[in-house]
The first five atom37 places (N, CA, C, CB, O) and aatype in JSON, in Angstrom:
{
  "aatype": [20, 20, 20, 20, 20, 20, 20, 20, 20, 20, 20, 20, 20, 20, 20, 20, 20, 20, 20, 20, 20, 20, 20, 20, 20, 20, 20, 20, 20, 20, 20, 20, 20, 20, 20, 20, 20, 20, 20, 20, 20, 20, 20, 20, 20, 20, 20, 20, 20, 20, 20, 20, 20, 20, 20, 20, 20, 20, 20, 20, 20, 20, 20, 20, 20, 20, 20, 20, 20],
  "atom_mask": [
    [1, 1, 1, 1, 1],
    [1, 1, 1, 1, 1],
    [1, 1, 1, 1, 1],
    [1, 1, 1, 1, 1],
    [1, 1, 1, 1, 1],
    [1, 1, 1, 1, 1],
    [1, 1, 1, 1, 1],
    [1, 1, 1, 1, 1],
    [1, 1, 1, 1, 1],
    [1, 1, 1, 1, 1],
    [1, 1, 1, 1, 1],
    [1, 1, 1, 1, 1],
    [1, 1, 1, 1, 1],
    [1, 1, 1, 1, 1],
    [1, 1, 1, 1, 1],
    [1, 1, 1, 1, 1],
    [1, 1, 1, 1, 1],
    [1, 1, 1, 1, 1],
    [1, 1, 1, 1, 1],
    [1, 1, 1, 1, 1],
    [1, 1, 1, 1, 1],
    [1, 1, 1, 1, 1],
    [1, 1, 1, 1, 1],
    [1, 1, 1, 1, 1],
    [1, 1, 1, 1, 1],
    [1, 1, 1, 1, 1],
    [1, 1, 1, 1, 1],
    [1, 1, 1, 1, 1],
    [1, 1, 1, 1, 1],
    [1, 1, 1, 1, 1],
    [1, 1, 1, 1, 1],
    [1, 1, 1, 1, 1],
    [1, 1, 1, 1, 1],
    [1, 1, 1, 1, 1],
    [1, 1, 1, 1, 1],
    [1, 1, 1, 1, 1],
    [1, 1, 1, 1, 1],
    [1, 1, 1, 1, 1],
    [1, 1, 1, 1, 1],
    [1, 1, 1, 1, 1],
    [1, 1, 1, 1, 1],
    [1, 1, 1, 1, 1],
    [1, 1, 1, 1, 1],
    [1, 1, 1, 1, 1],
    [1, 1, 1, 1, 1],
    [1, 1, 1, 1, 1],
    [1, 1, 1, 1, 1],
    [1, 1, 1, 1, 1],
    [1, 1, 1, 1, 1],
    [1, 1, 1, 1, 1],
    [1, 1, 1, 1, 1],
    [1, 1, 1, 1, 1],
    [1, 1, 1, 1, 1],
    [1, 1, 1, 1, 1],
    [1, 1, 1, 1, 1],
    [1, 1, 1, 1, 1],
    [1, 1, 1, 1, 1],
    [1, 1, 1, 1, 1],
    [1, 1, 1, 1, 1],
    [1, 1, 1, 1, 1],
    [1, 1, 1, 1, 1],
    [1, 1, 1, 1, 1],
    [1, 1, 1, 1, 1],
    [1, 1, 1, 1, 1],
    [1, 1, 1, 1, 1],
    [1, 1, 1, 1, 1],
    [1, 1, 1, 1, 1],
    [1, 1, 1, 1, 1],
    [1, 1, 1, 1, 1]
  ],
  "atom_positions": [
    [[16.54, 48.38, -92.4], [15.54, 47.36, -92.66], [14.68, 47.82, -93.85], [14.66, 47.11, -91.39], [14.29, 48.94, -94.17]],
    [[14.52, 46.72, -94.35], [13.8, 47.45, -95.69], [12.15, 46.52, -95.7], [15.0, 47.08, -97.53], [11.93, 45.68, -94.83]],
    [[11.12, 46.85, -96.79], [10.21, 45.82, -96.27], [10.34, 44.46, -97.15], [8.67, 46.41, -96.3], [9.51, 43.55, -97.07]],
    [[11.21, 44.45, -97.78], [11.11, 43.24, -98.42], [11.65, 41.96, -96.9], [12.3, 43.35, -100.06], [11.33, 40.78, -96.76]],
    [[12.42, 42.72, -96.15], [13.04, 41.81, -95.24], [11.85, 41.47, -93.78], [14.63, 42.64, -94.75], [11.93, 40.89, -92.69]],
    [[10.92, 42.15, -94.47], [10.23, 42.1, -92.99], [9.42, 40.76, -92.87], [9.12, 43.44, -92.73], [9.33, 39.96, -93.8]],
    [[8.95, 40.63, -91.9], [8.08, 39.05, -91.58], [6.23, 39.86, -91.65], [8.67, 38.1, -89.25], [5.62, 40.48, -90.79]],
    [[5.77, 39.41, -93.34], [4.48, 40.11, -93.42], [3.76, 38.66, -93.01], [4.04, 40.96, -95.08], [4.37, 37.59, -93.08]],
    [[2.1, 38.78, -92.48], [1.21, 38.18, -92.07], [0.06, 38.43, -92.77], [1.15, 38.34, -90.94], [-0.42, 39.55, -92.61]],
    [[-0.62, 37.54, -93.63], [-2.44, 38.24, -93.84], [-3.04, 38.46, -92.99], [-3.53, 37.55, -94.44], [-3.48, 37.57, -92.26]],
    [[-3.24, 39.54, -92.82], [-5.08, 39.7, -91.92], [-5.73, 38.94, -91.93], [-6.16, 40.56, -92.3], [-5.73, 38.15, -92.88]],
    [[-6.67, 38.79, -90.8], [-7.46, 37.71, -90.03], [-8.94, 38.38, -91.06], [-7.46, 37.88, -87.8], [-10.05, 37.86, -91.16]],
    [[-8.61, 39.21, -91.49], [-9.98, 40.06, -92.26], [-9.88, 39.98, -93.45], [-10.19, 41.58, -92.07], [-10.92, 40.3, -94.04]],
    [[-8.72, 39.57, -94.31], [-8.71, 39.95, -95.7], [-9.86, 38.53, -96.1], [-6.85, 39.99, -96.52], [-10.06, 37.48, -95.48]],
    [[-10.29, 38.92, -97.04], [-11.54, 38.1, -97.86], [-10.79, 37.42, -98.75], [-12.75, 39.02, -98.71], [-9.73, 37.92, -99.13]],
    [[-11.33, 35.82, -99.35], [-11.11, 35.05, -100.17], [-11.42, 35.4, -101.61], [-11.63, 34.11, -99.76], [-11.35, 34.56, -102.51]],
    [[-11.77, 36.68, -101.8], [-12.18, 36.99, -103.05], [-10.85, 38.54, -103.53], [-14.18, 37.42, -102.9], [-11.02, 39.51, -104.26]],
    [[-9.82, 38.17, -102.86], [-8.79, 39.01, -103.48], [-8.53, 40.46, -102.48], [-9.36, 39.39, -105.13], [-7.59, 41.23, -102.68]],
    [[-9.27, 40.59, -101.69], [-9.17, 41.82, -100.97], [-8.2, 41.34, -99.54], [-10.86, 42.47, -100.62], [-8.74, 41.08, -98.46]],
    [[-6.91, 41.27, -99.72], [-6.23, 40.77, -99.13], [-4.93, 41.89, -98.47], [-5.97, 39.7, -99.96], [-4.48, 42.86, -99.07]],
    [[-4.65, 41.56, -97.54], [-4.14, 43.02, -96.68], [-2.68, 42.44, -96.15], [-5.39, 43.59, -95.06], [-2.52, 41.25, -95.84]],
    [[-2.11, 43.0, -96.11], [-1.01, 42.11, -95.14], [-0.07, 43.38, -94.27], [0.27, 40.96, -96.36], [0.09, 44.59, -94.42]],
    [[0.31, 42.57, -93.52], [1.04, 43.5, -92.11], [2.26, 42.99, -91.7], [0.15, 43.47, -90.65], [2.75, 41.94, -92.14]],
    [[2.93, 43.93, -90.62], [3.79, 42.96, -90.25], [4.27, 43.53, -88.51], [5.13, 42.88, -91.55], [4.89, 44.52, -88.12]],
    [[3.67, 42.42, -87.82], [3.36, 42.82, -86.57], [4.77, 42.43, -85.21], [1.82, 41.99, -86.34], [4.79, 42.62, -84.0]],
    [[5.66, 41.91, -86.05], [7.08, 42.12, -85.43], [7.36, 43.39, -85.39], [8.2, 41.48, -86.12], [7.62, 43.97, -84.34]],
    [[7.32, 43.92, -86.49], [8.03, 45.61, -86.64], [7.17, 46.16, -85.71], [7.94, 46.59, -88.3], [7.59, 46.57, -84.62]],
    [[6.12, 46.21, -85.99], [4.97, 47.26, -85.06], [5.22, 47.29, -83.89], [3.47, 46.91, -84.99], [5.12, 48.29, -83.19]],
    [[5.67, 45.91, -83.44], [6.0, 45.71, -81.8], [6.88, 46.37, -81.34], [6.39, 44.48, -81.34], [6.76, 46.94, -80.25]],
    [[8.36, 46.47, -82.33], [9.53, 47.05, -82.14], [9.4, 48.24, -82.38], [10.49, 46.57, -82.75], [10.04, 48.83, -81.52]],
    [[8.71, 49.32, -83.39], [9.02, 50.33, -83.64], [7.89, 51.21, -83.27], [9.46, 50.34, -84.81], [8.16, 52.36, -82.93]],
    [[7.02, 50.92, -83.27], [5.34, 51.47, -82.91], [4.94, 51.6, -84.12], [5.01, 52.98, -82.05], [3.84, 52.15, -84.08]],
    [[5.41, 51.26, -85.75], [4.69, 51.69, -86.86], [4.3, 50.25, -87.84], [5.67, 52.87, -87.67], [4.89, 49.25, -88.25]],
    [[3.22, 50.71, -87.89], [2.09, 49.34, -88.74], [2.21, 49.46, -90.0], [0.31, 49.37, -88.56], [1.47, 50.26, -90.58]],
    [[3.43, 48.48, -90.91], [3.6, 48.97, -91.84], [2.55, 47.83, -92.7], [5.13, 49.22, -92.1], [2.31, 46.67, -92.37]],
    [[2.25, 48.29, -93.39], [0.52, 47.44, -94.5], [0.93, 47.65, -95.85], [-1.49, 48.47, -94.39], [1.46, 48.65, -96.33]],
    [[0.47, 45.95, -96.7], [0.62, 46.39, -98.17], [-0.76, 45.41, -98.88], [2.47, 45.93, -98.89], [-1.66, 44.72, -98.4]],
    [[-0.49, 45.64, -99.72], [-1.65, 44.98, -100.61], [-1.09, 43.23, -101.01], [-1.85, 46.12, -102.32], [-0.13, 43.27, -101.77]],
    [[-1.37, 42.27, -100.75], [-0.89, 40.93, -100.56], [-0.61, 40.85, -102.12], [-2.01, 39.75, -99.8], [0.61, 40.8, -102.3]],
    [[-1.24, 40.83, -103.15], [-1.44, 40.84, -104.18], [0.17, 41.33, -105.34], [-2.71, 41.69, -104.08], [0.66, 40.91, -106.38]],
    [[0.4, 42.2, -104.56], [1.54, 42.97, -104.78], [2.58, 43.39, -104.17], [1.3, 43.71, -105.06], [2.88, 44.58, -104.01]],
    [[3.51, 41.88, -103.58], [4.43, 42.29, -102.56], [5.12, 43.32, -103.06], [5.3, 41.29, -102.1], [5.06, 44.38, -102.45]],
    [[5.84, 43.23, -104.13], [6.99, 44.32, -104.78], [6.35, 45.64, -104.56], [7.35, 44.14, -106.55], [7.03, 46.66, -104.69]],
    [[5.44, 45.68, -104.32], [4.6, 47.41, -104.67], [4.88, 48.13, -103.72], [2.85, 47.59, -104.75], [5.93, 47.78, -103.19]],
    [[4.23, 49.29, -103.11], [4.63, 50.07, -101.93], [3.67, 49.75, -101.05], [4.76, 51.56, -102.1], [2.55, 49.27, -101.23]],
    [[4.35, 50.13, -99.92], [3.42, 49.87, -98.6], [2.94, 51.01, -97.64], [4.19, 48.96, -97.68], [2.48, 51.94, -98.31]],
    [[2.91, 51.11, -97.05], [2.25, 52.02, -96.16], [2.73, 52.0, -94.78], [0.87, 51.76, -96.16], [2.55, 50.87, -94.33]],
    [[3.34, 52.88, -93.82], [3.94, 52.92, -92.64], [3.15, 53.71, -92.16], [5.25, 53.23, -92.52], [2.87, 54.75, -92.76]],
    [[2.51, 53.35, -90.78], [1.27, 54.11, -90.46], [2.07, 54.26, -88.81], [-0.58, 53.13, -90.7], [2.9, 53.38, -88.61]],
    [[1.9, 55.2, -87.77], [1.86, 54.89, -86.39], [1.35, 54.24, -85.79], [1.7, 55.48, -85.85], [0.42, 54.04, -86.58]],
    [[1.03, 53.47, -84.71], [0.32, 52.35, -84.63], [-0.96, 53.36, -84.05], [1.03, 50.99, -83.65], [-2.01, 53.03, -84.61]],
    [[-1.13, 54.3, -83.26], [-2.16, 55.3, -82.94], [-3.44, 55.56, -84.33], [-1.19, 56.79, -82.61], [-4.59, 55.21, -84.61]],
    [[-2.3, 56.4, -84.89], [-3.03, 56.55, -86.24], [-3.7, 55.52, -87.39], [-2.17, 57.17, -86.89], [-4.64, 55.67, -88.16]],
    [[-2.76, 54.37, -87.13], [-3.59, 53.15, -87.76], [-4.49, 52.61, -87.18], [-2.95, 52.15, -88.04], [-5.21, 51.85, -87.83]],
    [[-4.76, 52.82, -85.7], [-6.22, 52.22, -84.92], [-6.89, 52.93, -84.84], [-6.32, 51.74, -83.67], [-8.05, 52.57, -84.64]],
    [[-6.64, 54.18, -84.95], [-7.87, 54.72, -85.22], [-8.44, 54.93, -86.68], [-7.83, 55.86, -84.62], [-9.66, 54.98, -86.83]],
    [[-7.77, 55.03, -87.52], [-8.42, 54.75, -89.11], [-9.5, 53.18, -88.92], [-6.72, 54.37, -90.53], [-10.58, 52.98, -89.49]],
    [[-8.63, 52.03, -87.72], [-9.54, 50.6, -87.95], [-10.83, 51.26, -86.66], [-8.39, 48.58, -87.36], [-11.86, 50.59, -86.63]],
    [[-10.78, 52.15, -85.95], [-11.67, 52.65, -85.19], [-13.31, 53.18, -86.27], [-10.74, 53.93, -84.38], [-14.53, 53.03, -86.2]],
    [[-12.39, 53.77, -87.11], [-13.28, 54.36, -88.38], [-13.99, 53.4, -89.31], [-12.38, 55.16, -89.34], [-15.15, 53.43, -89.73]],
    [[-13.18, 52.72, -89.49], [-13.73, 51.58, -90.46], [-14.91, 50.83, -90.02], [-12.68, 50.54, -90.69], [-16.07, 50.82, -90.44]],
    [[-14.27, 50.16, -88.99], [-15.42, 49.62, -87.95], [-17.06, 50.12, -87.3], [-14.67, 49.6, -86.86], [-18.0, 49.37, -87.03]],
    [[-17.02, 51.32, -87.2], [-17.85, 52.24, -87.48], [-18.45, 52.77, -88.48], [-17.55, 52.86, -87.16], [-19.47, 53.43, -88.26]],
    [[-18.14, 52.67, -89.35], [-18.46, 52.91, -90.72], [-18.48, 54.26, -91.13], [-19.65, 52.37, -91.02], [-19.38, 54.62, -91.89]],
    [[-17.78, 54.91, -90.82], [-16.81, 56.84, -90.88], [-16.72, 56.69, -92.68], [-14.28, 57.01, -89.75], [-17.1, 57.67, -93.31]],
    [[-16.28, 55.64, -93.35], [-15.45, 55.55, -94.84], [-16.43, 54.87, -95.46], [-13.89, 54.72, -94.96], [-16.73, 53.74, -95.08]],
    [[-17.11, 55.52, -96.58], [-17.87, 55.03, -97.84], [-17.25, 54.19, -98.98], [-18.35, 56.16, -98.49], [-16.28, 54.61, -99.62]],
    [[-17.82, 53.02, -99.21], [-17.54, 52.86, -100.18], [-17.2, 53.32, -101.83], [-17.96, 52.44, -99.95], [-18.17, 53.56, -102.55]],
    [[-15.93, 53.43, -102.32], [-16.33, 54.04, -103.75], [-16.18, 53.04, -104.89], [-15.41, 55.32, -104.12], [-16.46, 53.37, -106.05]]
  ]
}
C-alpha cells in the first residue's frame, strides 16, 4: 500500500486560512498507524506516526506543551 492509494480525510481542525492537515483513518483502524500529510501537498511526504504516539503529541498540543515558532 502506498499513500497515494490511501483514503485521506481533512481534519475537523484544519483552518480556512491554509493550515490544513489531512489523515487517513481507514489505515489507522487497520494497522494502528496515523499516517498525516500537509493537504496542500498531496505528492509530498507524510508522516506515519503509531496511533499511541500520535495522541499523545495531540495530548500535547491541546495542552499547550509546543510553542509557537
Amino acid at each position: 500500500m502506498t499513500i497515494d492509494s490511501l483514503s485521506w480525510i481533512k481534519s475537523s481542525y484544519s483552518g480556512s486560512g491554509g493550515s490544513c492537515v489531512e489523515w487517513a483513518p481507514k489505515h489507522t483502524a487497520i494497522t494502528g498507524i496515523v499516517p498525516v500529510r500537509d493537504s496542500k501537498n498531496p505528492t509530498g511526504p507524510a508522516l506515519a506516526l503509531p496511533a499511541q504516539a500520535f495522541s499523545a503529541f495531540l495530548t500535547g498540543v491541546k495542552s499547550g506543551d509546543f510553542k509557537a515558532v
